[in-house]
Every structure is written in structure tokens, then in C-alpha cells.
N, C-alpha and C positions, 0 to 999 in steps of 0.2 A: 501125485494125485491127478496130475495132467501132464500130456505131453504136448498138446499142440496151444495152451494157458497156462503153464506153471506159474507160480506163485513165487516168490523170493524166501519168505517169513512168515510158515502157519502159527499163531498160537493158539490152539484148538483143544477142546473138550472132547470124553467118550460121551456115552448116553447117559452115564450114572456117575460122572468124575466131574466136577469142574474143573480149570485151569485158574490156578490164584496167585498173586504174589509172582509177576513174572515182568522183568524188564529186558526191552529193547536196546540201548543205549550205546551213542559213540559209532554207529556202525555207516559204513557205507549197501545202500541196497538198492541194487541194479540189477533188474529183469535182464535177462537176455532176448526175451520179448516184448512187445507193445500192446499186448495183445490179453494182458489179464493183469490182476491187483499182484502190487509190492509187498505189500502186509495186511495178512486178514488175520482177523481177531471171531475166531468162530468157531464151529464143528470140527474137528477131527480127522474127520470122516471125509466130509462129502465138501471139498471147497465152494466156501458162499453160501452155506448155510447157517443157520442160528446153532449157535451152542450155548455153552453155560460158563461164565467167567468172571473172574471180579480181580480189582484191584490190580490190572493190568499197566505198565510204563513206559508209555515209548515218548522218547526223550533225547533231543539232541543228535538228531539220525538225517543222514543227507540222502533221498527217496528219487530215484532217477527210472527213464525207463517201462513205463507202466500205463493201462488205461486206468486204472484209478491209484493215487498214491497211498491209501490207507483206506479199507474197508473193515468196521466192525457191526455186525448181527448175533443179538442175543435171541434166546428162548424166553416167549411173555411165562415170566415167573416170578414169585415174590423171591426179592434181593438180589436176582440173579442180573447181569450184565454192569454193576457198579463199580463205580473207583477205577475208572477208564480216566488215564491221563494219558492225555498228547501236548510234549511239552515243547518248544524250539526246535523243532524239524523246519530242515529247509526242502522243499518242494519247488523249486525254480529253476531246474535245469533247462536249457534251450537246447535244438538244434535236434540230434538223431535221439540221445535220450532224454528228451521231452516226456511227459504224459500228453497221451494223444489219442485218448479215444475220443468219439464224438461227441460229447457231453462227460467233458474230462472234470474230474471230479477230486482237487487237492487230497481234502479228507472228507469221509462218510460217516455219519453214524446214522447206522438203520437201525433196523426193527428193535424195539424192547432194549437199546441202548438207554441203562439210566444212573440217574447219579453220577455225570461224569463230567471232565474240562477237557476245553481244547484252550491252550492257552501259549502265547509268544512265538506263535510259527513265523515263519515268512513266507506265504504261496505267492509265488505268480509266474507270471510265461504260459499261463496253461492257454493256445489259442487256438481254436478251431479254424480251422483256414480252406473250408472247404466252401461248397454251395448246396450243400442238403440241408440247411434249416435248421442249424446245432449253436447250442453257446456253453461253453466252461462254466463250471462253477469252484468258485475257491473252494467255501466250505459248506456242505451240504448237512440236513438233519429231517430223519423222516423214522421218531422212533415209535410214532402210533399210539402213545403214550398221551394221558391228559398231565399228569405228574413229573413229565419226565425226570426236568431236574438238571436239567443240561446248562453248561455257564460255556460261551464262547467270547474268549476277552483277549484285549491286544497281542492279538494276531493284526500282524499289517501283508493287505493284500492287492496286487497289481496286477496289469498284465492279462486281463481275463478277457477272451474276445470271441466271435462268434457271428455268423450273420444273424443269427436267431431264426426263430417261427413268431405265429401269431400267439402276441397275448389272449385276445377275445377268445381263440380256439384252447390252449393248452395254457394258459395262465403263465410263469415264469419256466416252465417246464426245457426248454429249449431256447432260453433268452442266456444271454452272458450275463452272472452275477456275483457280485461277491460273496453272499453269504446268502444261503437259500435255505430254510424251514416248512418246511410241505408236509399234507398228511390232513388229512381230517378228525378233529376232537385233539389234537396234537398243542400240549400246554405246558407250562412250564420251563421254557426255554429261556434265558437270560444273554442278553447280548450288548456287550461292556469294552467301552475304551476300545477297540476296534478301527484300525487307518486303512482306508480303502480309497483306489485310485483307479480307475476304468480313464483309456485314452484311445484314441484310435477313429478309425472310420470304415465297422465291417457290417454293420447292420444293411441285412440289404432283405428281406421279407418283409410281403404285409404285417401291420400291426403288429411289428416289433418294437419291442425296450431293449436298453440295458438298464439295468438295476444294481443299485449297489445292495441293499439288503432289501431281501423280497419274501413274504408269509403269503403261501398257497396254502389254498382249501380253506378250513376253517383256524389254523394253526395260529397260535395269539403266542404271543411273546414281550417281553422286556425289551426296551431300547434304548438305553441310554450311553450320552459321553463319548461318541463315535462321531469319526472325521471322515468324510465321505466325499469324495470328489472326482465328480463322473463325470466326464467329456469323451466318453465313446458313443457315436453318433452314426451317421449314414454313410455308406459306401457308394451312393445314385440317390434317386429320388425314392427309393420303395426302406418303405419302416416307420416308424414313429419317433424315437431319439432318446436320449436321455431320462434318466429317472435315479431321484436320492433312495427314499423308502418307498414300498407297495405293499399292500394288504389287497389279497383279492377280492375276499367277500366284504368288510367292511372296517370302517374304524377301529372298533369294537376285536379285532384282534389283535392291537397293542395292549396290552396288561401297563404299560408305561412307557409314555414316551418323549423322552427329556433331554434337553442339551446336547442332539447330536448338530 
């Protein structure tokens, strides 16, 4: 599908088929590139597009190599993108096969991803080490969705670094975070027993964070039972510093938020 971004592992719909009942498991998957996703869960057809899928499994898979380690985009339809499990994948490789794109991205679930778990990974190491204004994100979620349905649970995540950009300009968008939820009208997200550790001193833009979990747009979510301990801070005088939880627009997008 590509020569100059191949992918590792399409699991991909036609226009009129879905893909169902299909695992991942036990495998090693190393790009030969840096430069596109390891595993997409999508279209067929056209890598990194929306397709049609359910009941997908990936589980227990060591993901090296990649600008994002796991990208899945469904088709907004009813039932379709569900029973998406991402189970104990480790994502922590250092060094040449790192994930290394500039807003490195552990796992993704986009568009019309619904009904689905990320649950007992390991991410971390993902670090931007550049100076254009980038930060990692462990795990990311932007299904567009007011319902989603989305449960992110102890996953323990480190290592996430980044000089970042401005919050006041781009909200979390470009800050290093552990767990990022973005999207406007975007509900139903649940985020459970979760260990997150941010360390280092790479923030070096105005009006940057790091954040361990961070809800952009209007996106509200669940919060509970997470161990959050952030001491990634400045690299000079220029940035802001630390941060546990952020909502951008207001309080009012925590659905709950208890004993982290």
C-alpha cells in the first residue's frame, strides 16, 4: 500500500465486508521504517482510513519501530468499530527502534472507534528530543463520539517527553502527556487504575505543560483510581511546568473524578 510508509499489520475492511473476529497475538512487529503506523485497524484500501471492524485483538505483541505504535479509524456507523481490545502490548523500545515521530503516539483510537479497551500495556520511552514544539503522547483518544464507550485501565505509562508548544495556543495538543482525550462533544471515555510517571527536564516553549492526563476541546470523561506522578519540568527558563489532570474548557468535563 506504500513504499515510501509501509505499515507492518493492516487489519482492513472492503467497502461492503467488515473485518471481525480477528487477533493479533504473540508477535513481534518491527517497521523497517520510522516513518508510518505498525498496526492499523482500518480500510483495506487506502492506509489510514476509516473502515468497518469489530471485535478486533491485539494482545501481547512487542510494537518497535513506527511513528505511531497502533492506529485504529472506524466508519461513523451504527455497531460498527466495536470490541476493539488492546491487551499487554509493550511499546517501550529505546534507541534506533523507538517510535519517533514528532507527536509519537503509543496507541490511537480515532474516529468512530467505539465500544472498546485499552487495557495493561506498558508504554513508555516515547521522547521527542527535538526543538520544534512536539510532545509524545502514551495513549491518545479522539473518537468524535458523545457515547463512545471507551474504558482505558491499568495501563502503566513513563517516559513521555517533549519540549511541547503553547497550551493558551493549541491546548494539550503538542505538550507531552500521558493520556490524551480530545475532540469536541467527545463523551463517554472511562479512565481507571492507570500509573503514570513523567520525569525529566525537556519543556522549553512558552506556555507549556506536561500533563499526565489531559481532556481537550469539550471532551469529558471518567477519572478515577490513577497514580499520576509528574516531575517533567523545564529545560531553561521558557515553559510552565508540571501538571496531574487538565480539562480545557472547564470542570464540567470530568463525568467523575475520584481517588486519583
Amino acid at each position: 500500500l506504500s513504499v515510501t510508509a509501509p505499515s507492518v499489520v493492516l487489519i482492513g475492511s472492503t467497502v461492503t465486508t467488515a473485518v471481525t473476529n480477528t487477533t493479533l497475538k504473540n508477535c513481534f512487529v518491527i517497521n523497517g521504517v520510522n516513518t508510518a503506523t505498525a498496526v492499523v485497524v482500518g480500510d483495506g484500501t487506502t492506509l489510514g482510513t476509516a473502515g468497518y471492524f469489530n471485535n478486533i485483538n491485539l494482545q501481547n505483541n512487542n510494537i518497535q519501530r513506527a511513528y505511531n505504535g497502533i492506529f485504529a479509524v472506524a466508519v461513523p456507523f451504527a455497531g460498527n468499530g466495536s470490541g476493539l481490545n488492546i491487551t499487554g502490548n509493550a511499546i517501550n523500545t529505546s534507541g534506533a527502534n523507538a517510535i519517533s515521530g514528532e507527536v509519537d503516539r503509543g496507541i490511537w483510537f480515532a474516529t468512530s472507534t467505539t465500544n472498546s479497551v485499552i487495557e495493561k500495556n506498558n508504554i513508555h520511552d516515547l521522547q521527542y528530543t527535538g526543538v520544534g514544539g512536539y510532545g509524545a503522547k502514551g495513549i491518545s483518544v479522539s473518537t468524535g463520539l458523545a457515547a463512545a464507550n471507551i474504558t482505558i485501565k491499568n495501563n502503566m505509562i513513563s517516559g513521555i517527553t517533549g519540549d511541547g508548544d503553547s497550551y493558551a495556543s493549541f491546548g494539550a495538543l503538542y505538550c507531552p502527556v500521558g493520556i490524551y482525550a480530545f475532540g469536541a462533544g467527545q463523551g463517554g471515555i472511562n479512565i481507571y487504575y492507570n500509573s503514570i510517571y513523567l520525569t525529566g527536564s525537556t519543556l522549553n516553549v512558552a506556555a507549556t505543560y506536561s500533563i499526565g492526563i489531559a481532556l481537550d476541546n469539550n471532551t469529558s470523561a471518567n477519572i478515577k483510581n490513577n497514580i499520576i506522578k509528574n516531575e517533567l519540568g523545564l529545560l531553561g527558563g521558557i515553559g510552565v511546568g508540571a501538571v496531574g489532570i487538565a480539562a480545557q474548557t472547564s470542570a464540567a468535563q470530568f463525568t467523575s473524578l475520584d481517588h486519583n
